[in-house]
C-alpha positions as CSV (number, residue, x, y, z in Angstrom):
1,X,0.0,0.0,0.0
2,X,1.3,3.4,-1.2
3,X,0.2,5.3,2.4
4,X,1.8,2.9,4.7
5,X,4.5,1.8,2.8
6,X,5.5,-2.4,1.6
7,X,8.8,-2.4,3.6
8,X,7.2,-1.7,6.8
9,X,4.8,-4.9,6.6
10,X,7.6,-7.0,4.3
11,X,7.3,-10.3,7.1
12,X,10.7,-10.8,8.1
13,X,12.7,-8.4,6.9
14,X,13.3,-5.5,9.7
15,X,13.2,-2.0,6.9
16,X,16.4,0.3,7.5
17,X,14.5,2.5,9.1
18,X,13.9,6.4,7.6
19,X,16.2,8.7,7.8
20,X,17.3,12.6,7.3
21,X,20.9,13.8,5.7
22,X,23.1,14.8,8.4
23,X,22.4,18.2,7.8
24,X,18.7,18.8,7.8
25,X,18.2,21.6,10.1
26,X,15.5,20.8,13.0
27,X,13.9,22.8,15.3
28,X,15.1,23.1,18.6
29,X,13.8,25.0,22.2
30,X,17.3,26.1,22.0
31,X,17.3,26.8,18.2
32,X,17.8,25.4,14.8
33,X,20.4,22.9,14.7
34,X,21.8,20.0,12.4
35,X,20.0,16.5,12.9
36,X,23.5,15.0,13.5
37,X,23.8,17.4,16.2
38,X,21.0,16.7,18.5
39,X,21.5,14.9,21.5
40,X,19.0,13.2,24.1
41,X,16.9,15.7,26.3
42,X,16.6,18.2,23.3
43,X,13.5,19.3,23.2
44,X,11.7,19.4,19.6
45,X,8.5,20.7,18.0
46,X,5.7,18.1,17.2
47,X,3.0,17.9,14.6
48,X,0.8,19.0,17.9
49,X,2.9,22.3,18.3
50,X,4.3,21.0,21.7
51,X,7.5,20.6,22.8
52,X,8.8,17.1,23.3
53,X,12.0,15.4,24.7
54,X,14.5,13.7,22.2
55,X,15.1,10.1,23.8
56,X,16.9,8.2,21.3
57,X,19.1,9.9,18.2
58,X,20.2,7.1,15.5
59,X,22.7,7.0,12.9
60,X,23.3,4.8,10.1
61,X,25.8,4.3,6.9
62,X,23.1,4.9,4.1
63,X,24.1,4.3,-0.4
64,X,21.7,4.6,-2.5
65,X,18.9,6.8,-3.6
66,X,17.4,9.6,-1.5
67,X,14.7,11.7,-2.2
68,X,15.1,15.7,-2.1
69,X,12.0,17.8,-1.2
70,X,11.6,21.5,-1.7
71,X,8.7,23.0,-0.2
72,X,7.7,26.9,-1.3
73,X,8.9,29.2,1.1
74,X,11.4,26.5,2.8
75,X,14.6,25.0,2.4
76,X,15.5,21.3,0.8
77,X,15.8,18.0,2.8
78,X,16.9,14.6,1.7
79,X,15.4,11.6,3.4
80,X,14.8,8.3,2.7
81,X,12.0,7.0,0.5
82,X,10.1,5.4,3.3
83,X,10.2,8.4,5.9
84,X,6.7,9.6,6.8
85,X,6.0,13.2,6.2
86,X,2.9,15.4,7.7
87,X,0.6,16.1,4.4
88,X,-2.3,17.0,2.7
89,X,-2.7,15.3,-1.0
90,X,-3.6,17.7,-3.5
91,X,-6.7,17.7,-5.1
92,X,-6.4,19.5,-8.9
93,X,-9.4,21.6,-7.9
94,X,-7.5,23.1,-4.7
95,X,-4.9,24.6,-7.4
96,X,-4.7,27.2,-9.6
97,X,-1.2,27.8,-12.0
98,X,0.5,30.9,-12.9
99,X,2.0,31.6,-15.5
100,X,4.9,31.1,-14.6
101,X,4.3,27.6,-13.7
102,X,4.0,28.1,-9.9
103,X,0.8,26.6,-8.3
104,X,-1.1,28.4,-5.3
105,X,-4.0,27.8,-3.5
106,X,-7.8,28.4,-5.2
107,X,-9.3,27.1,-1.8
108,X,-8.1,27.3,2.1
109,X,-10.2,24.4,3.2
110,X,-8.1,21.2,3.4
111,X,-8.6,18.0,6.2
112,X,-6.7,17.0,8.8
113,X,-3.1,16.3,7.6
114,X,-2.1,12.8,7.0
115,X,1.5,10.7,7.4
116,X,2.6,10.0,3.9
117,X,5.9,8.8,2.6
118,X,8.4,10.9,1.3
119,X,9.2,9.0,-2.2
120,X,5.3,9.1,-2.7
121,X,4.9,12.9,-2.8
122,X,4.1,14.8,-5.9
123,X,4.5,18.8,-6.9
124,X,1.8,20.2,-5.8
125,X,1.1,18.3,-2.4
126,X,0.5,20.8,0.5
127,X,2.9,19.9,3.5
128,X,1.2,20.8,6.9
129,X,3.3,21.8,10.0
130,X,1.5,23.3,13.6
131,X,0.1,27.3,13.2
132,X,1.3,27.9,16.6
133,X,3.9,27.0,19.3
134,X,1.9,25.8,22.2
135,X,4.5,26.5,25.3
136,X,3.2,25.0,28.7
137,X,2.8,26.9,31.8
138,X,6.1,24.9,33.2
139,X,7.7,26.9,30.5
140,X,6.7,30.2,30.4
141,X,6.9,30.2,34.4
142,X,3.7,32.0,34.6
143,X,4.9,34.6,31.6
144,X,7.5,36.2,33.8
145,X,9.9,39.0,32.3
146,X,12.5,39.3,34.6
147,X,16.0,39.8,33.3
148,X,19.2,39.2,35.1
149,X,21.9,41.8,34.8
150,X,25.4,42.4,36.2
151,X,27.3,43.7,37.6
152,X,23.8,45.3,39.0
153,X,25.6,48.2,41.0
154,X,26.5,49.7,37.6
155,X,22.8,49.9,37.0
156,X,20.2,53.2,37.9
157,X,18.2,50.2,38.6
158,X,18.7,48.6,42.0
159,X,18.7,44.4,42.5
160,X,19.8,41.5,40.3
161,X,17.1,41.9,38.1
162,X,15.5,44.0,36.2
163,X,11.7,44.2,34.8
164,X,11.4,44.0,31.2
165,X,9.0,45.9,29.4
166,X,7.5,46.5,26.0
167,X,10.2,49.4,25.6
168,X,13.4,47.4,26.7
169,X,12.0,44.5,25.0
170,X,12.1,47.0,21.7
171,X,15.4,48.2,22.2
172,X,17.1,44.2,22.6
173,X,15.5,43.8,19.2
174,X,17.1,47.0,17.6
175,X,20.6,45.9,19.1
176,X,20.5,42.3,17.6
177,X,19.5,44.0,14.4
178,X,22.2,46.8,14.2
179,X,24.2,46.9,17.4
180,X,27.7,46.2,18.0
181,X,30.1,47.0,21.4
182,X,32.1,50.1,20.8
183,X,35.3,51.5,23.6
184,X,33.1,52.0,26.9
185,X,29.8,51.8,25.6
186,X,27.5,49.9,22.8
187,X,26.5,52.1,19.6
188,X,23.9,51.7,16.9
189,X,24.0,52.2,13.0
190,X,20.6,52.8,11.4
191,X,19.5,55.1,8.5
192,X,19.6,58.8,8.0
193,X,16.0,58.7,7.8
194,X,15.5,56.6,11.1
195,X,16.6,59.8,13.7
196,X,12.9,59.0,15.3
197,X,14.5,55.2,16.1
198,X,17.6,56.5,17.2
199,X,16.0,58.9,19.3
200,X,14.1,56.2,21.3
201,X,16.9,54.0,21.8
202,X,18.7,57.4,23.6
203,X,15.7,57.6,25.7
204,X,15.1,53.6,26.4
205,X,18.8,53.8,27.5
206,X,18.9,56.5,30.4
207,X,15.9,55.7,31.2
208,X,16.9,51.9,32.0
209,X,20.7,52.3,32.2
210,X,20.9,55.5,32.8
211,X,23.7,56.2,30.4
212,X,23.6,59.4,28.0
213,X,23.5,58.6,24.1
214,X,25.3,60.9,21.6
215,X,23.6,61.4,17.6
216,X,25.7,61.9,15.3
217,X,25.2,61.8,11.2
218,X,27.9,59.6,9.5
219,X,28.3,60.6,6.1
220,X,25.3,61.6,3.5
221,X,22.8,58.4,4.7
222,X,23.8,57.4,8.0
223,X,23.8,58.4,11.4
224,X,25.8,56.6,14.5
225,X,24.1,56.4,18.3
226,X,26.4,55.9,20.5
227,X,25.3,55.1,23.9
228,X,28.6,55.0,26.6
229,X,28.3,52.7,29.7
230,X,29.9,50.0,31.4
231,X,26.9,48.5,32.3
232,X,25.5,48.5,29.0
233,X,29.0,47.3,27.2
234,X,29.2,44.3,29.9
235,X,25.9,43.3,29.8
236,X,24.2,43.7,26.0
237,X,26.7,41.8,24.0
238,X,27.1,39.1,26.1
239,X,22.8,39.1,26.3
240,X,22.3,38.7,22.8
241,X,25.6,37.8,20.7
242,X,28.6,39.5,19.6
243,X,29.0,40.1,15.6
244,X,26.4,39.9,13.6
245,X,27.3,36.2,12.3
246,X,27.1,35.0,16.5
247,X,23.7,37.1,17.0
248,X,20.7,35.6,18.9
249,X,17.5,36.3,21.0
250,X,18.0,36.5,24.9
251,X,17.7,33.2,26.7
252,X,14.5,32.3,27.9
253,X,12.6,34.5,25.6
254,X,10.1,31.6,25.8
255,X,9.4,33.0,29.2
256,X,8.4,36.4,28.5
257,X,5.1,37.6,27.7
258,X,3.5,37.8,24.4
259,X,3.6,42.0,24.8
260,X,7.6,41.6,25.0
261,X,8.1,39.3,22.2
262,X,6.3,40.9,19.9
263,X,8.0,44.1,21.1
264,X,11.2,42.8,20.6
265,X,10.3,40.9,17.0
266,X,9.5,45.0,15.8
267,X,12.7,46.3,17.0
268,X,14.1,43.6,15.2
269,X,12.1,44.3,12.0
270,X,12.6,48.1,12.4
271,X,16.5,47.5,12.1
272,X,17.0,44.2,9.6
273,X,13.5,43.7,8.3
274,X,12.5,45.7,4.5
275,X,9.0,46.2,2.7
276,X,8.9,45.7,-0.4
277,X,5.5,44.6,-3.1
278,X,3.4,44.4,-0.1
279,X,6.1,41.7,1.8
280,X,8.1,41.9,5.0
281,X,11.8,40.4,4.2
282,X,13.9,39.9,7.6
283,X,17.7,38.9,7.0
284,X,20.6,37.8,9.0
285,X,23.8,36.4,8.5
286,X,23.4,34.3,11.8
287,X,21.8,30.7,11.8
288,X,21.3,30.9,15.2
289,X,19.5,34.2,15.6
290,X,17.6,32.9,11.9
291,X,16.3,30.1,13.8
292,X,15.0,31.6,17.0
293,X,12.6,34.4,15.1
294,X,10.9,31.4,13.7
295,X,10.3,29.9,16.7
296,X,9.1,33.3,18.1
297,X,7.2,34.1,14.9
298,X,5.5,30.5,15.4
299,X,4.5,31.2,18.7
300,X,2.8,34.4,17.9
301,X,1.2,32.2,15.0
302,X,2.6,33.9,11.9
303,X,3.0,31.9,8.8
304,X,6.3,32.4,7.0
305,X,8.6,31.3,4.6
306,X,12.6,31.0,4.7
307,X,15.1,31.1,2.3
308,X,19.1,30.4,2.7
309,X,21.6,32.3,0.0
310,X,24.6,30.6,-0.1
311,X,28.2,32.4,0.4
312,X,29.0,33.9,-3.1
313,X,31.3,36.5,-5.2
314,X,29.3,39.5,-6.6
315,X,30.3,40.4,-10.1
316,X,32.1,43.4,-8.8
317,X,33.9,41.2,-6.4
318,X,32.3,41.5,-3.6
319,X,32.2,38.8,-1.3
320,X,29.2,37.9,0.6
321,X,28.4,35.8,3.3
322,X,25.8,33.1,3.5
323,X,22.7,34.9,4.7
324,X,19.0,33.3,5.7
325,X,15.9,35.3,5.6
326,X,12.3,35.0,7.0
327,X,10.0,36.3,4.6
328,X,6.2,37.1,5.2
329,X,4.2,38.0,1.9
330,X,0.6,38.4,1.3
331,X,-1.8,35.8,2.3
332,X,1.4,34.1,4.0
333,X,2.0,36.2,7.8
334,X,1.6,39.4,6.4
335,X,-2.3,39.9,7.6
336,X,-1.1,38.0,11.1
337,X,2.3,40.5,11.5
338,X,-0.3,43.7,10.7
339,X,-2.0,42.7,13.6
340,X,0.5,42.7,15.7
341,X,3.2,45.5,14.9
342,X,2.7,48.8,15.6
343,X,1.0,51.0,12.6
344,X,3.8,52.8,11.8
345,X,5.9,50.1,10.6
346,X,3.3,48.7,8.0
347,X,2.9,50.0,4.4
348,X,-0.4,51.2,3.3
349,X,0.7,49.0,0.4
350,X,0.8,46.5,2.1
351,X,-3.4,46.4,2.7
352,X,-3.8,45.6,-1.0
353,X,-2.7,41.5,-1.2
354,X,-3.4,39.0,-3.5
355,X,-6.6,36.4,-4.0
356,X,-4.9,33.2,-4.1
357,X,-2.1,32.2,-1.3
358,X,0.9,30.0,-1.2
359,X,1.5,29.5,2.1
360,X,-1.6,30.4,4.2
361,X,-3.1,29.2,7.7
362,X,-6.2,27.2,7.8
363,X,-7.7,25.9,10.9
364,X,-4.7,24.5,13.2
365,X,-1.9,24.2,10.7
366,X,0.0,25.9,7.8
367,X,0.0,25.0,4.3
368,X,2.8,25.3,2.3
369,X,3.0,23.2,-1.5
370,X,6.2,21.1,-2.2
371,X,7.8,23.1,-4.9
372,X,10.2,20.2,-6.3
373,X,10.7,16.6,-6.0
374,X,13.9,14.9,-7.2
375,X,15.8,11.7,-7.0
376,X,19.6,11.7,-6.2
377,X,21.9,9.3,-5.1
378,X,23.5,9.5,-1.9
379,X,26.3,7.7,0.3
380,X,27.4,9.4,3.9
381,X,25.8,8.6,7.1
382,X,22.1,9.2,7.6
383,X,19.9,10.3,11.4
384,X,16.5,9.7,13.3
385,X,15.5,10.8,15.9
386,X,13.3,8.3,18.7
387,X,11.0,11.7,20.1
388,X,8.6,11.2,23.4
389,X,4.7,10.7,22.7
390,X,4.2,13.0,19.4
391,X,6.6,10.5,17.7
392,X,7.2,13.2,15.5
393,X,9.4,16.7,14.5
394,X,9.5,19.7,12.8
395,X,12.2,20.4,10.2
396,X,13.1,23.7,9.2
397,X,11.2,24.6,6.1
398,X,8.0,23.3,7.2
399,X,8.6,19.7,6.9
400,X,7.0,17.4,10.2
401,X,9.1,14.2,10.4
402,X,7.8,10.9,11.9
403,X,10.1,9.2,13.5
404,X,8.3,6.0,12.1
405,X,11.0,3.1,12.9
406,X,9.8,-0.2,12.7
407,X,8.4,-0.4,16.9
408,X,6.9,2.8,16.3
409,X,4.7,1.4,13.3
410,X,1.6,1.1,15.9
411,X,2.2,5.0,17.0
412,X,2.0,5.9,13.1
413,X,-1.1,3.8,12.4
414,X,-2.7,5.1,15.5
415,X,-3.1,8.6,14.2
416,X,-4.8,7.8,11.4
417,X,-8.5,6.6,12.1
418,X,-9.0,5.4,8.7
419,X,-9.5,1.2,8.2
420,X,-6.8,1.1,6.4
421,X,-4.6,2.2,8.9
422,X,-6.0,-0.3,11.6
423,X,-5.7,-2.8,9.2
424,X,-2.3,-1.9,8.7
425,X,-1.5,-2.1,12.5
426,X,-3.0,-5.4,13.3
427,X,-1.5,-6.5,9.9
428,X,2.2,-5.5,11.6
429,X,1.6,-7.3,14.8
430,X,0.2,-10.3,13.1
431,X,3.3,-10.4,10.9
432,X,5.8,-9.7,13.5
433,X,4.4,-13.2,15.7
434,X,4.3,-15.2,12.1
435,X,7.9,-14.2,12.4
436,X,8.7,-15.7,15.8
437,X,6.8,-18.8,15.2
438,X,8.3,-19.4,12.4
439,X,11.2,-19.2,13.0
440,X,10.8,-21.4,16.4
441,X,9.1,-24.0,13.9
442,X,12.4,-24.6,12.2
443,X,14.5,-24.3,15.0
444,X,12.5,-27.0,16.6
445,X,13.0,-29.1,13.6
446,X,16.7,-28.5,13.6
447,X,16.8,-29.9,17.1
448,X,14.9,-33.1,16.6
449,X,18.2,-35.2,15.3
450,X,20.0,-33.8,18.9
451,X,22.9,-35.4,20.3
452,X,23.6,-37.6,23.0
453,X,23.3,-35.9,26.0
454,X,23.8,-32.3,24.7
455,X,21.0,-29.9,23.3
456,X,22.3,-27.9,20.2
457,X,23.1,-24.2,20.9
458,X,21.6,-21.8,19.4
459,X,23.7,-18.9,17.7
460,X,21.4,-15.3,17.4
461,X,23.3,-12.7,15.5
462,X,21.8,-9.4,15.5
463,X,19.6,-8.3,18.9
464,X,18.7,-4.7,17.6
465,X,15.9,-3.8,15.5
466,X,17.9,-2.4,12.9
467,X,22.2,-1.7,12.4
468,X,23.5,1.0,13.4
469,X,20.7,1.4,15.8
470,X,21.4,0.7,19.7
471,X,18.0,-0.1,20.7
472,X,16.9,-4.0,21.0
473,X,13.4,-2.8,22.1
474,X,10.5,-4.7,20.2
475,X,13.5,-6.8,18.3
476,X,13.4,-9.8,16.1
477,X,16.6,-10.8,17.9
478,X,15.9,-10.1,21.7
479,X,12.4,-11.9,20.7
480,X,14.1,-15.7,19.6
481,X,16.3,-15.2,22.5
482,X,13.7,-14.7,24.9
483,X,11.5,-17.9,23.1
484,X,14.7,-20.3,23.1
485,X,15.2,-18.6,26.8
486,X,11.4,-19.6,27.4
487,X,11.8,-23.2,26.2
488,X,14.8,-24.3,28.3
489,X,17.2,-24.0,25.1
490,X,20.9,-23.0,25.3
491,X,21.2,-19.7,23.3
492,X,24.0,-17.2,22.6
493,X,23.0,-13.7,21.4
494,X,25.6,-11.9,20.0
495,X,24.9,-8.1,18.3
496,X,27.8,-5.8,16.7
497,X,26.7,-2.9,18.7
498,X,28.2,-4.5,21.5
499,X,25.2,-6.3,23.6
500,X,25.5,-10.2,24.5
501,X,22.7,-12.6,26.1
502,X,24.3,-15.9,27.4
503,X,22.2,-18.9,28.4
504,X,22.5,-22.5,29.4
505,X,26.0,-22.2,27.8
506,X,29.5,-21.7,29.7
507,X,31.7,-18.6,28.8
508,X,34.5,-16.8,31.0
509,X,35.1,-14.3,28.8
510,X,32.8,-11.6,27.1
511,X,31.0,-12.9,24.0
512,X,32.6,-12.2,20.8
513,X,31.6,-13.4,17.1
514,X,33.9,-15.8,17.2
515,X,32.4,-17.6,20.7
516,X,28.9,-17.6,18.9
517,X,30.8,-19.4,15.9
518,X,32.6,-21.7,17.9
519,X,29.9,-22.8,20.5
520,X,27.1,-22.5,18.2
521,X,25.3,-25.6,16.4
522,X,22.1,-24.0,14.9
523,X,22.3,-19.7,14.1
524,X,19.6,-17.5,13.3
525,X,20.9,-13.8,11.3
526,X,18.4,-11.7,13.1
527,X,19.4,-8.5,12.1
528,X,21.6,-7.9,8.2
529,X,24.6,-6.7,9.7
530,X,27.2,-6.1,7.3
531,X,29.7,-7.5,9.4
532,X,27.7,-11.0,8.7
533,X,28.4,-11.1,5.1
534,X,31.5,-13.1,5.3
535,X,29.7,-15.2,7.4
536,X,28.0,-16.1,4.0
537,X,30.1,-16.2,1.3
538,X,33.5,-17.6,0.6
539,X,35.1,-21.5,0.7
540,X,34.4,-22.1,4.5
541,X,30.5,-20.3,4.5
542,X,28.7,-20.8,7.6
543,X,25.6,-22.6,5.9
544,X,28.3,-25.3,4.9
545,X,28.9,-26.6,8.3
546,X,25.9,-25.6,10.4
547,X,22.1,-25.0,9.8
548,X,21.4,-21.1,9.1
549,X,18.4,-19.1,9.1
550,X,18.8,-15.5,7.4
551,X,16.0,-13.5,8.3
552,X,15.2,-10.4,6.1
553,X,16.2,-12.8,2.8
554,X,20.1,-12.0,1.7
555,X,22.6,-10.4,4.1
556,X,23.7,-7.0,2.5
């Protein structure tokens, strides 16, 4: 079946598992950061818009095809075939084509998203990723805004802390944008037609540092604030980054209240962000800082899209840094960021819009069509990630992975209420004990010829699901074991990833492959390890001398 997928139902044969290119970005609490970088306790987004912890990360050696996915408005991944994606199928009347080729939506009204594998989407197809962030109340800490300073005696304000407000909220934002630490103070570059801006910022700093600022017009288009304090050249640039390239939001932003963030998002936008044909560009040459206004922008529930521009030499030689942008256009966060920024900063052109939408919001999620599909061939190591309860993440671009291994098949099914999908799960769990039995029938016929006064050991190699995965829970291998265990057989388990079961047979030493090939009489290849393949080939193979059952047909 084309939604669930053959190799996740093929009896016997335990499927690779799906998998992401090491460096599909994925959204963190702390940020955007590679796949290959994320580490247990991370907390991701789900297809529910919750956080949830990270308990297992995987890695595999992966040749062969991959399958790369460009959504509008996001940037490409490469996964595997069989990795399950959050979706809604297009329907031909939902569409309407430009010109120019690009489809956009006729129609807002879509159902609920469904799991579909990657290799069976199509242009067209509208990925779905959560509207809005939900963060609990044991985040927020009851939406409290209190930020730590120091050394606090160089402060007009008295205590550790200090209470944020809309205005100092405002002013962090301008800094990331276009602050940098000058001798004995911080200073500012913005526009000769932003004095109004620079203004503010000289009174938001006495008023909260109490510091005096100095204007000052720096050639024909620029002016220069310079603001001189200890206090503030201690504390800013260590608060929120220093150089543009190591820029982020302050830590535990998450915490403060929905006033201050957006607050803080139009200080941002009033120093990096730019109007143009009725859309809101922001830019940055930091990942980091790129990452954390999505996340903010997700929590305030405004649609976007992203782009990434690699480094590159201008024709007049120019050199230019890889930059990321956030970009809101009409029908796609512009009507949600009108709403919440302050009229100044929005365009009356900007009220004007277009009829159809590319990215839009409907109901709980956010629509975005896949832009490209293409097949390329790939050979490097590949990740999953094993996530707590939503058994699913957000990618950056849109994209909301299931982390659909072969244990977590029944999670998968379970979300879908369709009879297909039921089907599907009682058709895994059916397969999975056909499995077992089966291969018990044959060991138990392997064992009827026994020898005098000694019951044939049994060899298991392989006790995780799947290599390169150290996990043995819901295992073809750890299953035998546990039946030869159950029936008073001698067994010796025996897995690359370093795990060993012993019992009913005598060893001193810690098991190693060649123990299990010496002790052995009857093996089973649970899992296709590579490191089997001698095993099975060559003058002395192992079928030769001793019965051998491969499950999941030839070892790789």
């Amino acid at each position: 079946d084309a939604r669930i997928g053959y190799a996740y139902l093929k009896v016997g044969y335990p499927p690779a598992g799906p998998c992401f290119e090491g460096g599909t970005l994925v959204f963190l609490q702390r940020g955007v950061v590679p796949i290959r970088d994320v580490v247990m306790g991370d907390l991701v987004i789900g297809h529910d818009g919750c956080f949830h912890v990270v308990t297992r990360t995987f890695s595999r050696e992966y040749i062969g095809k991959v399958w790369c996915l460009q959504p509008l408005g996001g940037v490409r991944v490469l996964a595997t075939f069989e990795h399950p994606v959050y979706v809604c199928k297009r329907r031909e009347d939902d569409l309407v084509r430009f010109a120019n080729g690009h489809l956009a939506a006729a129609r807002v009204e879509f159902s609920t998203p469904t799991w579909e594998l990657a290799g069976s989407l199509v242009v067209g197809d509208y990925l779905a990723r959560p509207a809005r962030i939900l963060v609990s109340s044991e985040n927020t800490a009851g939406g409290s805004t209190r930020v730590p300073l120091w050394p606090a005696r160089t402060f007009a304000s008295s205590g550790e802390f200090l209470e944020l407000d809309e205005d100092l909220a405002w002013f962090f934002g301008l800094y990331i944008a276009e602050g940098y630490p000058i001798a004995r103070g911080i200073g500012l570059s913005l526009h000769i037609n932003e004095w109004s801006l620079a203004e503010r910022v000289v009174e938001i700093a006495k008023k909260y540092f109490g510091c005096n600022g100095r204007i000052k017009k720096r050639g024909k288009r620029n002016i220069r604030v310079s603001l001189y304090s200890r206090a503030l050249y201690e504390f800013v640039p260590n608060y929120v980054g220093k150089g543009s390239a190591n820029k982020h939001l302050p830590e535990g932003i998450l915490n403060w209240t929905t006033e201050c963030k957006i607050a803080l998002i139009s200080g941002l936008f009033a120093g990096d962000g730019s109007w143009s044909c009725g859309r809101q560009t922001y830019a940055t040459v930091s990942r980091i800082l790129w990452g954390d206004v999505q996340i903010v922008l997700m929590i305030l529930g405004v649609p976007f899209g992203i782009r990434v521009s690699p480094a590159h030499v201008s024709r007049g030689g120019t050199h230019h840094r890889i930059s990321y942008y956030v970009r809101l256009g009409p029908g796609s966060g512009i009507r949600e960021l009108i709403q919440i920024l302050p009229a100044e900063m929005v365009p009356e052109v900007v009220a004007s819009g277009r009829n159809y939408r590319r990215i839009f919001k409907s109901g709980e999620y956010i629509f975005a069509p896949l832009f490209e599909t293409k097949i390329e061939q790939f050979s490097g190591l590949v990740y999953n990630l094993e996530v707590a309860d939503a058994e699913s993440y957000l990618l950056a671009g849109g994209i909301v992975a299931h982390n659909c291994l072969p244990r977590d098949l029944d999670v998968w099914c379970s979300l879908g209420a369709s009879p297909l999908a039921v089907s599907a799960k009682v058709g895994h769990g059916k397969a999975r004990q056909m499995v077992i039995k089966s291969t018990i029938d044959w060991l138990e016929s392997c064992m009827k010829p026994s020898r005098v006064g000694k019951k044939p050991v049994i060899g298991v190699l392989g006790l995780v699901y799947n290599p390169g995965a150290a996990d043995t829970t819901l295992s073809q291998g750890m299953a035998i074991v546990d039946a030869c265990i159950g029936r008073g057989w001698p067994v010796l388990g025996y897995d690359p990833m370093g795990g060993s079961i012993v019992s009913g047979v005598v060893c001193d030493t810690p098991l190693v492959l060649s123990d299990v090939l010496e002790k052995a009489d009857v093996f089973v290849i649970a899992t296709v390890w590579p490191e089997f393949d001698n095993l099975m080939c060559g003058p002395e193979k192992l079928g030769d001398v001793a019965p051998v059952l491969r499950l999941g047909g030839v070892v790789r």
